[in-house]
NUPAZA-587619 format. One record per residue: residue number from 0; chain; x, y, z of N, C-alpha, C in turn. Coordinates in steps of 0.1 Angstrom, whole numbers. Layout:
<nodes>
seza: NUM&roro: A&n.east: X&n.north: Y&n.up: Z&ca.east: X&ca.north: Y&ca.up: Z&c.east: X&c.north: Y&c.up: Z
...
</nodes>
This chain:
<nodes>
seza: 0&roro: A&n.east: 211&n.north: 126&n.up: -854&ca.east: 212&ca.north: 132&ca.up: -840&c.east: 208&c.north: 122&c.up: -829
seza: 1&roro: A&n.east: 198&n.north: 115&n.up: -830&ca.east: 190&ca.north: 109&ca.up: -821&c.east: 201&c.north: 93&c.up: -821
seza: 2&roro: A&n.east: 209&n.north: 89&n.up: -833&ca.east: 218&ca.north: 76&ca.up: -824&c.east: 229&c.north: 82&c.up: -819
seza: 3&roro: A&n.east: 234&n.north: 93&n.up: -826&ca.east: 247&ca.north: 98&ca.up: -813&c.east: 240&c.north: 100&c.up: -797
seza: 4&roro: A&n.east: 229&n.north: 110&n.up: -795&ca.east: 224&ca.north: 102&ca.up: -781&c.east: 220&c.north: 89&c.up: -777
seza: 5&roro: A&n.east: 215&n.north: 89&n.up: -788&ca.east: 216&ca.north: 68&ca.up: -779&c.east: 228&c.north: 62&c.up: -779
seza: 6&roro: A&n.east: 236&n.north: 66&n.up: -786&ca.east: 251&ca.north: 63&ca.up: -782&c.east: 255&c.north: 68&c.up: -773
seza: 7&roro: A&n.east: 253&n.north: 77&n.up: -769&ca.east: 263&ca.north: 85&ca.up: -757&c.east: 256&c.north: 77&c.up: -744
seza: 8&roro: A&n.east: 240&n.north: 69&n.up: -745&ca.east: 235&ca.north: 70&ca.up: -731&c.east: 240&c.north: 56&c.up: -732
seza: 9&roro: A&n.east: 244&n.north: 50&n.up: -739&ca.east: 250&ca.north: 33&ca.up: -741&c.east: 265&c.north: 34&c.up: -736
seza: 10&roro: A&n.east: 270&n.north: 45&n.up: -739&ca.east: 284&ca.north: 49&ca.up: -736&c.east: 284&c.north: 45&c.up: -719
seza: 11&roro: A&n.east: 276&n.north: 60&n.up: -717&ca.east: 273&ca.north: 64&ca.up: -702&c.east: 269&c.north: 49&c.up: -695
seza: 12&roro: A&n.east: 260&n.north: 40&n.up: -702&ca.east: 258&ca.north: 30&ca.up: -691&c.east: 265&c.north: 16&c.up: -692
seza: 13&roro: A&n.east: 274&n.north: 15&n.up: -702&ca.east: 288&ca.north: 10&ca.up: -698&c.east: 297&c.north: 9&c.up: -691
seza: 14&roro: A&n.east: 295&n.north: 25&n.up: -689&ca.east: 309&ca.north: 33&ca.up: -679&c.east: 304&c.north: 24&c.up: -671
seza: 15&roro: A&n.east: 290&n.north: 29&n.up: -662&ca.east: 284&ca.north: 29&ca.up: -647&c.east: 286&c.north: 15&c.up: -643
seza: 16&roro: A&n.east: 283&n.north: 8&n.up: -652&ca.east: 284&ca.north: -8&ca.up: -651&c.east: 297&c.north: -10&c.up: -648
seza: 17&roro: A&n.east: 307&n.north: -6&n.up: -656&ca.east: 324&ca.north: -8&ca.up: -654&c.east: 327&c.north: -2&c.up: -638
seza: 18&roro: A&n.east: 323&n.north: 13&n.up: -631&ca.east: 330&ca.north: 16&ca.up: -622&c.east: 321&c.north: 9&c.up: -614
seza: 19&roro: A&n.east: 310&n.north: 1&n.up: -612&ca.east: 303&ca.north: -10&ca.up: -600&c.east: 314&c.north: -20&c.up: -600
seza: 20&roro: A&n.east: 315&n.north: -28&n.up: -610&ca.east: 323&ca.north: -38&ca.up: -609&c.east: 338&c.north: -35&c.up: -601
seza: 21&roro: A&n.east: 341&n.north: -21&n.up: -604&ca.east: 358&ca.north: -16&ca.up: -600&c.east: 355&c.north: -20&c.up: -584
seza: 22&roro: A&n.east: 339&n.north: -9&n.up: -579&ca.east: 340&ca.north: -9&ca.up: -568&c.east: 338&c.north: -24&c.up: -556
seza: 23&roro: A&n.east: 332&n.north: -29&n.up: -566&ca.east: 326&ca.north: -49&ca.up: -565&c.east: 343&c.north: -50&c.up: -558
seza: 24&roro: A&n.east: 346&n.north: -52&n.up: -568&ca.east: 360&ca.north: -60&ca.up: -569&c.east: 369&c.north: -54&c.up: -558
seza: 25&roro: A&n.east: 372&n.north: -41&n.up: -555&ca.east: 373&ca.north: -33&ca.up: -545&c.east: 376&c.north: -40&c.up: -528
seza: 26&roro: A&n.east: 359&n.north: -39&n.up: -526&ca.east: 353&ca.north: -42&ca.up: -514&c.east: 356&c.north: -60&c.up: -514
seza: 27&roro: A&n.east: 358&n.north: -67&n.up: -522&ca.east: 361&ca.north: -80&ca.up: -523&c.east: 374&c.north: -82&c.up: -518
seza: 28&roro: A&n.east: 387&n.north: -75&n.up: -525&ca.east: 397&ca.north: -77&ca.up: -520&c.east: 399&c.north: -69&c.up: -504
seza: 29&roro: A&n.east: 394&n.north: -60&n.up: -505&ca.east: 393&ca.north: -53&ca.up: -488&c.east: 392&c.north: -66&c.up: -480
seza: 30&roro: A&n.east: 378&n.north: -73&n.up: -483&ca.east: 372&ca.north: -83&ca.up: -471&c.east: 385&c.north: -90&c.up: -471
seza: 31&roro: A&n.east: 391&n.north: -95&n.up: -482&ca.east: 399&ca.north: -107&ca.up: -482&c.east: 415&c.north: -102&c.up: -475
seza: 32&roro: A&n.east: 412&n.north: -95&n.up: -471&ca.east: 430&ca.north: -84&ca.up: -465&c.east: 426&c.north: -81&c.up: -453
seza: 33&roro: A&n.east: 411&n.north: -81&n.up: -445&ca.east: 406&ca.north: -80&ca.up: -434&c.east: 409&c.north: -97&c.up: -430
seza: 34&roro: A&n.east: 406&n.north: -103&n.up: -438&ca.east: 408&ca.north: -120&ca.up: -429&c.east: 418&c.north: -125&c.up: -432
seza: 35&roro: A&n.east: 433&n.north: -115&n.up: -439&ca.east: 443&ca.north: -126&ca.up: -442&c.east: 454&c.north: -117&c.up: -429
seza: 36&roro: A&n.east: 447&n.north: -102&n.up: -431&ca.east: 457&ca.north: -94&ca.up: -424&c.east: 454&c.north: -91&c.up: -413
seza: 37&roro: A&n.east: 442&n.north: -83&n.up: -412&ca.east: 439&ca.north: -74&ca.up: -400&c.east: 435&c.north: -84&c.up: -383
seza: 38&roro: A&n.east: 425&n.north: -94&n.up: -396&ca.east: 420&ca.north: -106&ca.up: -380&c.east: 435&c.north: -112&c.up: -377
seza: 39&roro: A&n.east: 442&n.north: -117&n.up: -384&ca.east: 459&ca.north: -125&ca.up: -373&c.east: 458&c.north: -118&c.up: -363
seza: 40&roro: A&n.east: 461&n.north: -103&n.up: -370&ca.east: 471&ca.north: -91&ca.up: -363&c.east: 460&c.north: -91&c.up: -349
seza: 41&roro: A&n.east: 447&n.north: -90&n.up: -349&ca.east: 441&ca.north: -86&ca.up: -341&c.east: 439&c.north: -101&c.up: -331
seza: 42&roro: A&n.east: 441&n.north: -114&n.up: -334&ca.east: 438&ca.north: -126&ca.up: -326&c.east: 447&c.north: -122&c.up: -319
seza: 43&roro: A&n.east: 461&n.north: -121&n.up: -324&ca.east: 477&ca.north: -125&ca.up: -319&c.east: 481&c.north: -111&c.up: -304
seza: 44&roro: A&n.east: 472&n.north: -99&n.up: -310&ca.east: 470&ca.north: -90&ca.up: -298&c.east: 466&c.north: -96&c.up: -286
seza: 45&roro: A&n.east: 452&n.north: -106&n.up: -291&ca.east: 442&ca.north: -103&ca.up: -281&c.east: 447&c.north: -114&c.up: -273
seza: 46&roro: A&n.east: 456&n.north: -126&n.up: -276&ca.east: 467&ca.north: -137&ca.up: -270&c.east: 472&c.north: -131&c.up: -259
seza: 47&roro: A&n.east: 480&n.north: -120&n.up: -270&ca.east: 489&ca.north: -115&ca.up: -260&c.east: 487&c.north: -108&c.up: -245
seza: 48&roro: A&n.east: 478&n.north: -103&n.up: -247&ca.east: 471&ca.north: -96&ca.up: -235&c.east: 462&c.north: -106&c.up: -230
seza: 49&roro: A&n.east: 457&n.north: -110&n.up: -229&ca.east: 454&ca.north: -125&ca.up: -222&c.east: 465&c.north: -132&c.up: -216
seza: 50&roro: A&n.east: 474&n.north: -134&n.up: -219&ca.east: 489&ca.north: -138&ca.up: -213&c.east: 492&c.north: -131&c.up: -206
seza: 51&roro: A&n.east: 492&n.north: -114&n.up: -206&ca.east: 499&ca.north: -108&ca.up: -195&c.east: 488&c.north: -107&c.up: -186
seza: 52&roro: A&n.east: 478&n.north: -107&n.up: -187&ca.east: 467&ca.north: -106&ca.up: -179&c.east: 468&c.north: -119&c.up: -167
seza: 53&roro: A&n.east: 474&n.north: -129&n.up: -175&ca.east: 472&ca.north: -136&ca.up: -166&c.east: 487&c.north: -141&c.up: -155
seza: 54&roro: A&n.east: 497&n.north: -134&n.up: -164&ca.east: 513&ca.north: -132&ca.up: -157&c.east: 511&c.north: -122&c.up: -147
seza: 55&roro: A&n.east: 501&n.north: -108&n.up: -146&ca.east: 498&ca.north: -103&ca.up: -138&c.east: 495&c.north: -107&c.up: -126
seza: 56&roro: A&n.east: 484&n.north: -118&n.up: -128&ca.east: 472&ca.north: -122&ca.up: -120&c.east: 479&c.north: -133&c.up: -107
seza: 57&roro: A&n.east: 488&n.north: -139&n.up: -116&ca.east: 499&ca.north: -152&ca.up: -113&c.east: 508&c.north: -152&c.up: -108
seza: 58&roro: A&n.east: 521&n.north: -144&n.up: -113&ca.east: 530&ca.north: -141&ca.up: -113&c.east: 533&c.north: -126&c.up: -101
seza: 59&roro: A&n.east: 525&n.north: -117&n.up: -110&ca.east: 531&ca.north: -102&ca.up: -109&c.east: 541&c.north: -97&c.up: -117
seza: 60&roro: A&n.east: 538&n.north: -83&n.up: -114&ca.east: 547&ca.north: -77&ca.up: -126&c.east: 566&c.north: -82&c.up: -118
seza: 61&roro: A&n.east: 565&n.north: -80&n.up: -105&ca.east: 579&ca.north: -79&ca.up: -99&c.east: 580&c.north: -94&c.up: -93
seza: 62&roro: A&n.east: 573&n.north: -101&n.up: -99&ca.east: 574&ca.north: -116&ca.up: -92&c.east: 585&c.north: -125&c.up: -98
seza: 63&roro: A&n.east: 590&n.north: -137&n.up: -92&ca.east: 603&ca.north: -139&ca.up: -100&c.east: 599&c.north: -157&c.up: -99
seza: 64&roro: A&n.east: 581&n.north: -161&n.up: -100&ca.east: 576&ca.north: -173&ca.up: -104&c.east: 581&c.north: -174&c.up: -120
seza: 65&roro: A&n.east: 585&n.north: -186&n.up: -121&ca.east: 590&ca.north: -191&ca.up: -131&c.east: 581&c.north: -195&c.up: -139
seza: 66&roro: A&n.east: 571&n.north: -199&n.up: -135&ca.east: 561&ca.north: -203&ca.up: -141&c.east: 550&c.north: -196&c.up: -151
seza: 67&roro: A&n.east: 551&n.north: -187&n.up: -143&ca.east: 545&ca.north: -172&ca.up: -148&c.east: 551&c.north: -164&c.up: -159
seza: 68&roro: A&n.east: 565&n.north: -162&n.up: -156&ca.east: 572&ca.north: -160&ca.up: -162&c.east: 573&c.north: -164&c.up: -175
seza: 69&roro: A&n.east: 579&n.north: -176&n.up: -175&ca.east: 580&ca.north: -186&ca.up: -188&c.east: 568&c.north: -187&c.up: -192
seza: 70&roro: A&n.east: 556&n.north: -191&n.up: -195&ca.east: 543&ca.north: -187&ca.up: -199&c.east: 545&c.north: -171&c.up: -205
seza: 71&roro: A&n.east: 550&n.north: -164&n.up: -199&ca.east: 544&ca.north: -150&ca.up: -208&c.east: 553&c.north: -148&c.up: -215
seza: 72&roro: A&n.east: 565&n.north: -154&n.up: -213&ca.east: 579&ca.north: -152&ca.up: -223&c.east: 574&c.north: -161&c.up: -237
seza: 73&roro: A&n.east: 566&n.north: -173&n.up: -234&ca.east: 560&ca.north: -181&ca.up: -245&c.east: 555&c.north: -170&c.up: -255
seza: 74&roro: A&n.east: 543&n.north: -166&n.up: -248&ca.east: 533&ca.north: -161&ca.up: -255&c.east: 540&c.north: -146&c.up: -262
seza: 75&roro: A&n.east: 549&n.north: -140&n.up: -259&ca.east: 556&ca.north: -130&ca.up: -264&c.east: 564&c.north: -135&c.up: -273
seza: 76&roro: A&n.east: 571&n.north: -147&n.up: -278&ca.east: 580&ca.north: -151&ca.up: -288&c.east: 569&c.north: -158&c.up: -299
seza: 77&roro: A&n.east: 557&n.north: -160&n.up: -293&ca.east: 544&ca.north: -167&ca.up: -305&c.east: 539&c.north: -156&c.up: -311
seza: 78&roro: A&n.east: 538&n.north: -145&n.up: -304&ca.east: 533&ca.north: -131&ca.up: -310&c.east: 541&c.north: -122&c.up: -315
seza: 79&roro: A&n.east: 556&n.north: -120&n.up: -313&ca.east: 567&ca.north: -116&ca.up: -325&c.east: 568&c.north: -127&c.up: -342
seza: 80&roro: A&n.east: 563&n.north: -138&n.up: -333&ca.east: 567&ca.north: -148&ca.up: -346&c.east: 555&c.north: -145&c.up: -355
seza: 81&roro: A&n.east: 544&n.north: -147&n.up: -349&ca.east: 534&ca.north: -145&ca.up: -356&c.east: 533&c.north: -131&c.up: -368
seza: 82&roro: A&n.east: 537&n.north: -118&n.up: -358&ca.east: 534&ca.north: -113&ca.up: -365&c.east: 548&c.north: -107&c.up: -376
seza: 83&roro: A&n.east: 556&n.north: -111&n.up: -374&ca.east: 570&ca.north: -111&ca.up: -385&c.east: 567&c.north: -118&c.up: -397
seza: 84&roro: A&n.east: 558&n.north: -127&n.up: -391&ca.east: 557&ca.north: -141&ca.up: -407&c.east: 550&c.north: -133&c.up: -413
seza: 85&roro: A&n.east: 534&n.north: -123&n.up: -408&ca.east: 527&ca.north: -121&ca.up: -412&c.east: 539&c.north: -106&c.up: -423
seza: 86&roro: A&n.east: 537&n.north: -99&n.up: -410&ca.east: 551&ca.north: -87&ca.up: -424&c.east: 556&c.north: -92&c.up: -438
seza: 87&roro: A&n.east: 565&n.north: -104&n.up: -431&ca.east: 579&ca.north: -110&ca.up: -441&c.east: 562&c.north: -113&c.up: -450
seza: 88&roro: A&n.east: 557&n.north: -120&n.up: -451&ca.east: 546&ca.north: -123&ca.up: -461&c.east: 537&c.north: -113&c.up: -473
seza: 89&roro: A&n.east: 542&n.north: -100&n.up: -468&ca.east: 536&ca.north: -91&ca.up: -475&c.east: 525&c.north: -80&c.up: -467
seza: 90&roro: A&n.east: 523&n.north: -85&n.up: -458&ca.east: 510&ca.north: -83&ca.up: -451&c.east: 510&c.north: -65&c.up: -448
seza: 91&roro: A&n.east: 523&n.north: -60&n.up: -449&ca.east: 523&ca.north: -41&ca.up: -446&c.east: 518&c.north: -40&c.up: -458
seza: 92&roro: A&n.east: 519&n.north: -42&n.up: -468&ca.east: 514&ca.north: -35&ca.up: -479&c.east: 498&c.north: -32&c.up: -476
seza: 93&roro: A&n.east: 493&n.north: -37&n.up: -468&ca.east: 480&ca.north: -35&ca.up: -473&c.east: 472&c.north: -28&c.up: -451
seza: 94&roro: A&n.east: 487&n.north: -23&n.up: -444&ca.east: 485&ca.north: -16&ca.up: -439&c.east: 488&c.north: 0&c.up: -441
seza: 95&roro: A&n.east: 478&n.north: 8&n.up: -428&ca.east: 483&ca.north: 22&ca.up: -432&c.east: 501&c.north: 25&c.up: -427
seza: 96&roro: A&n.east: 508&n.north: 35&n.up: -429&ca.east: 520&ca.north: 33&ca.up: -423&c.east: 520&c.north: 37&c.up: -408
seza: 97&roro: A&n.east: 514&n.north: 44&n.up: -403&ca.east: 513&ca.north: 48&ca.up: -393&c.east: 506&c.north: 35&c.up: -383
seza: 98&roro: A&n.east: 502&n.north: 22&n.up: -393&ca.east: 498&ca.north: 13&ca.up: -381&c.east: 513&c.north: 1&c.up: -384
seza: 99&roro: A&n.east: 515&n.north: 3&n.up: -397&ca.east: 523&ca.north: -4&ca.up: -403&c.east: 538&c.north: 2&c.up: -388
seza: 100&roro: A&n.east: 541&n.north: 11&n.up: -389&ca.east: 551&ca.north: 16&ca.up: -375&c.east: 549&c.north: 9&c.up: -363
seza: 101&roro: A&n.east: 536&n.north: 17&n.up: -360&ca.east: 534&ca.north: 14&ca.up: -345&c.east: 538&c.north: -5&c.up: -341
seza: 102&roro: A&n.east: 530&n.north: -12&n.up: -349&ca.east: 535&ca.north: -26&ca.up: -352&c.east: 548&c.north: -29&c.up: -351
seza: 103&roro: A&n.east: 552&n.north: -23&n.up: -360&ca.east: 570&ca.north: -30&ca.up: -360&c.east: 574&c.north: -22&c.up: -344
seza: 104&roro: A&n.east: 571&n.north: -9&n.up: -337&ca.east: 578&ca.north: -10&ca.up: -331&c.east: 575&c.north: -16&c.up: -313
seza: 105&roro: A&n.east: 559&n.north: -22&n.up: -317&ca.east: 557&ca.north: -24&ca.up: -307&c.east: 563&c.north: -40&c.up: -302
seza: 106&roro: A&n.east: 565&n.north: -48&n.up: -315&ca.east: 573&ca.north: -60&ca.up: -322&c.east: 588&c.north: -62&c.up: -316
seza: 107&roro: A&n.east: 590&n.north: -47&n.up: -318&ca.east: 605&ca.north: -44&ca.up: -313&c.east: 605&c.north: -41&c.up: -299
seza: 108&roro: A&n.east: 597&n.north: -38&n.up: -293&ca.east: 599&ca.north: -39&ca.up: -278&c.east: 595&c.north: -47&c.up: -271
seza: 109&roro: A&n.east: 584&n.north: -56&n.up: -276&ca.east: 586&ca.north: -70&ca.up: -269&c.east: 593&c.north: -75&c.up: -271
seza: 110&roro: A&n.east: 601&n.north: -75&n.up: -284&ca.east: 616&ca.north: -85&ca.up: -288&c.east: 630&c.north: -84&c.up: -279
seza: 111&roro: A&n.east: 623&n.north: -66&n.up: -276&ca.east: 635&ca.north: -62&ca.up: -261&c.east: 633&c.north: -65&c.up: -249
seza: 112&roro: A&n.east: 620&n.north: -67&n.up: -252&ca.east: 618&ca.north: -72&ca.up: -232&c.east: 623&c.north: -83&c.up: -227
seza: 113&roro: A&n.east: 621&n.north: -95&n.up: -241&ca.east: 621&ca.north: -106&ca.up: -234&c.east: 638&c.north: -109&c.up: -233
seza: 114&roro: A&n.east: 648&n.north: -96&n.up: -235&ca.east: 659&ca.north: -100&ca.up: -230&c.east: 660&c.north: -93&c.up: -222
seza: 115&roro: A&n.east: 656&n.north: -81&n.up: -217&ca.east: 659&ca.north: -68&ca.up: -205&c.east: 662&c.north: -75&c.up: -196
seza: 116&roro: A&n.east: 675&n.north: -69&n.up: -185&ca.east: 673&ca.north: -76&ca.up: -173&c.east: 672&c.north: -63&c.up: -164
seza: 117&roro: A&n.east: 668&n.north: -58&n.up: -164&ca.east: 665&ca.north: -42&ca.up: -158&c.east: 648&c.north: -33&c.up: -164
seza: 118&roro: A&n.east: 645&n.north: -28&n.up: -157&ca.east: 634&ca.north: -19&ca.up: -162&c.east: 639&c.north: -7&c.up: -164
seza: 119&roro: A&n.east: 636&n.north: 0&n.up: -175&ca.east: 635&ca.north: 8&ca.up: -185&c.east: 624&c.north: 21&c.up: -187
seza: 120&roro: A&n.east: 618&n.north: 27&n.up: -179&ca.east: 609&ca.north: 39&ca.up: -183&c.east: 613&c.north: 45&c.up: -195
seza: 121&roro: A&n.east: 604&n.north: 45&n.up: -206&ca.east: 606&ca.north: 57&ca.up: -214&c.east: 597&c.north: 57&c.up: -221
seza: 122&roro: A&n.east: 594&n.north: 70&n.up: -229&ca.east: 585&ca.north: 74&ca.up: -235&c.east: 583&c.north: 75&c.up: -251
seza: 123&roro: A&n.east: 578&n.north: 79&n.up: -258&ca.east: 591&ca.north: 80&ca.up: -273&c.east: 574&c.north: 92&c.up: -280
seza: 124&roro: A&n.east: 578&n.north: 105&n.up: -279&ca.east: 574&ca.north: 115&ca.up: -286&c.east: 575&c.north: 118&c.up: -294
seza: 125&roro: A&n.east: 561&n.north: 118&n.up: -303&ca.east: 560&ca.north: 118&ca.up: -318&c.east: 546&c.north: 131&c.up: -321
seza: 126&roro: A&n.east: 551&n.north: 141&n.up: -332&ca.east: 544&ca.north: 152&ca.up: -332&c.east: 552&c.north: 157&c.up: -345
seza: 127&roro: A&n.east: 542&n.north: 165&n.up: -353&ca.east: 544&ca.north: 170&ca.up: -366&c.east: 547&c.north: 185&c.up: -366
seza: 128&roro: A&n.east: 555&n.north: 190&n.up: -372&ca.east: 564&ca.north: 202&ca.up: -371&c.east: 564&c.north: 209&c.up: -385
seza: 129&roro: A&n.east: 555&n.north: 218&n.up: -387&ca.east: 556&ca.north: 223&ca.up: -402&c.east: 558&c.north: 213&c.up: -413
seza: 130&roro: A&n.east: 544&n.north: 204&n.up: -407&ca.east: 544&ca.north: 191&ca.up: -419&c.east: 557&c.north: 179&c.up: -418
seza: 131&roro: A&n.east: 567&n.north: 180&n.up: -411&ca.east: 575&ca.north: 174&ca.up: -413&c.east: 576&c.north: 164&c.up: -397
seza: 132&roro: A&n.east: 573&n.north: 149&n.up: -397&ca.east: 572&ca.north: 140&ca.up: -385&c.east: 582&c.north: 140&c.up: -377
seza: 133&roro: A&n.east: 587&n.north: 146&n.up: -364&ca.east: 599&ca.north: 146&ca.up: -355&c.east: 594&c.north: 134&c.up: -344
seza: 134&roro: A&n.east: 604&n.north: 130&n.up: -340&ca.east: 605&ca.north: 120&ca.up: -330&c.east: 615&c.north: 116&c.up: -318
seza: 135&roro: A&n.east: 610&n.north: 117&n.up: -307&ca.east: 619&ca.north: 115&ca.up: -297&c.east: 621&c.north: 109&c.up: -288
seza: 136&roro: A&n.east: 628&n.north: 106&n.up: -279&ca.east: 622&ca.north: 94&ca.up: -269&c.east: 629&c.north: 106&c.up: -251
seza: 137&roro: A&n.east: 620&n.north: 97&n.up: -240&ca.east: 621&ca.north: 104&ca.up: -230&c.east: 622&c.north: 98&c.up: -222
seza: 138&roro: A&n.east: 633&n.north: 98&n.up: -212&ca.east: 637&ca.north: 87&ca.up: -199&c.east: 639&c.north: 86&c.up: -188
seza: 139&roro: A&n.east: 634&n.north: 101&n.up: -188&ca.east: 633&ca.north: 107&ca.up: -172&c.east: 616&c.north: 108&c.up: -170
seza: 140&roro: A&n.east: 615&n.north: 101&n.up: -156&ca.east: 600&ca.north: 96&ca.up: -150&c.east: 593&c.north: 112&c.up: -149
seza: 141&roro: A&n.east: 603&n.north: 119&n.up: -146&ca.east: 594&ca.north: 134&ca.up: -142&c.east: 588&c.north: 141&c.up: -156
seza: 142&roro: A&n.east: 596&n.north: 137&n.up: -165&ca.east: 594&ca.north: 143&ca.up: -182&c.east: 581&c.north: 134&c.up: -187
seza: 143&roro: A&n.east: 582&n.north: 124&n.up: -180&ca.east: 572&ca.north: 113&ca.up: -186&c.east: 557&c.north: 118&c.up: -187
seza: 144&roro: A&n.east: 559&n.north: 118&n.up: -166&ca.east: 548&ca.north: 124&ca.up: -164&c.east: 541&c.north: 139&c.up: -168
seza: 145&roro: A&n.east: 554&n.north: 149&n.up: -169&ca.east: 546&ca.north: 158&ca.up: -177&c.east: 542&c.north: 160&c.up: -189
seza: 146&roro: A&n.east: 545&n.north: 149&n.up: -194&ca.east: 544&ca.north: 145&ca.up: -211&c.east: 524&c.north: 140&c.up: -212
seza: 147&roro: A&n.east: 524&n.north: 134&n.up: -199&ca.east: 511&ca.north: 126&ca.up: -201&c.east: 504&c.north: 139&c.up: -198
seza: 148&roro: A&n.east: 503&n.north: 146&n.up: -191&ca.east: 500&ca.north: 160&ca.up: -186&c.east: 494&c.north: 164&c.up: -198
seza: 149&roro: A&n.east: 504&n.north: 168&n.up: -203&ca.east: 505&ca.north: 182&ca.up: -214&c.east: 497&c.north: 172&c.up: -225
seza: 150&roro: A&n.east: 494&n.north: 159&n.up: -231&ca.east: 487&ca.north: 149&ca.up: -238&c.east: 474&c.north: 153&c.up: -230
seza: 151&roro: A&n.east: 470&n.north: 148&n.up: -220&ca.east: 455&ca.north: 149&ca.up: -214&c.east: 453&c.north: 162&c.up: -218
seza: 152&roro: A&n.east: 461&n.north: 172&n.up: -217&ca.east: 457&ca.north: 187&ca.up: -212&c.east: 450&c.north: 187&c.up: -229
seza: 153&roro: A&n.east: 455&n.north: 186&n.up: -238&ca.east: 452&ca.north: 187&ca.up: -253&c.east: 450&c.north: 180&c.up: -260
seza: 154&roro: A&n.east: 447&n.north: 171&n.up: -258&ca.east: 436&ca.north: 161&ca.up: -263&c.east: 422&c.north: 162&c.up: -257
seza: 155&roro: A&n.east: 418&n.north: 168&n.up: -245&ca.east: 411&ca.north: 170&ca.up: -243&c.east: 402&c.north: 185&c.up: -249
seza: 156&roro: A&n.east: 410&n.north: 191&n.up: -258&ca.east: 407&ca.north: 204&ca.up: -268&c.east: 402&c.north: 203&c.up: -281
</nodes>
């Protein structure tokens, strides 16, 4: 009786040993998906807004400085590129989907700006319906604003 408990506590501290290492190994590849994935994603942001920050400052939003301009058109084709290689590379797998989205579509609207030749208001409404994700987009200014409305009003609940 006394080696099946010593076997069982030999058992038990095998396991413990085995699920440390699971969690070792774990937290290892996390770190290594934090500096292969998350830091780009987050440099190539913080470029980017630095760029417009300074197309604002320079330029303006309705300004028609070339200089300004082309500079922020740069830094918008270095930060689609950037972050496509990172995608094409694998790099969503080891986002959530919901940032893994927001990414591609925010990818896709710089990719549309830098040919727009007109401004564009719109909004694009996203809300869950009996579990199931609906999605819409909204392009009237008055809709917009009551959209932010009715967001402050409840999110603030």
């Amino acid at each position: 009786m006394a080696t099946v408990l010593a076997a069982n506590k030999k058992v038990r501290e095998v396991e413990i040993v085995y699920e440390q290492k699971i969690r070792e190994s774990y937290l290892e590849n996390a770190r290594s998906y934090t500096q292969a994935v998350y830091v780009p994603i987050a440099v190539e942001l913080t470029k980017l807004r630095s760029a417009f920050d300074k197309f604002r400052v320079e330029g303006g939003e309705r300004s028609n400085d070339e200089l300004a301009m082309k500079g922020m058109q740069k830094s918008m084709t270095q930060f689609t590129g950037a972050v496509s290689a990172l995608l094409e590379r694998g790099a969503s797998a080891f986002l959530t989907t919901t940032l893994e989205r927001e990414l591609e579509d925010f990818v896709a609207f710089i990719a549309a700006s830098q040919t727009a030749t007109s401004t564009l208001q719109q909004a694009v409404v996203r809300y869950d319906l009996l579990g199931f994700g609906v999605e819409g987009t909204i392009q009237s200014s008055y809709l917009i604003r009551q959209a932010r409305l009715l967001q402050t009003a409840t999110s603030s609940h």
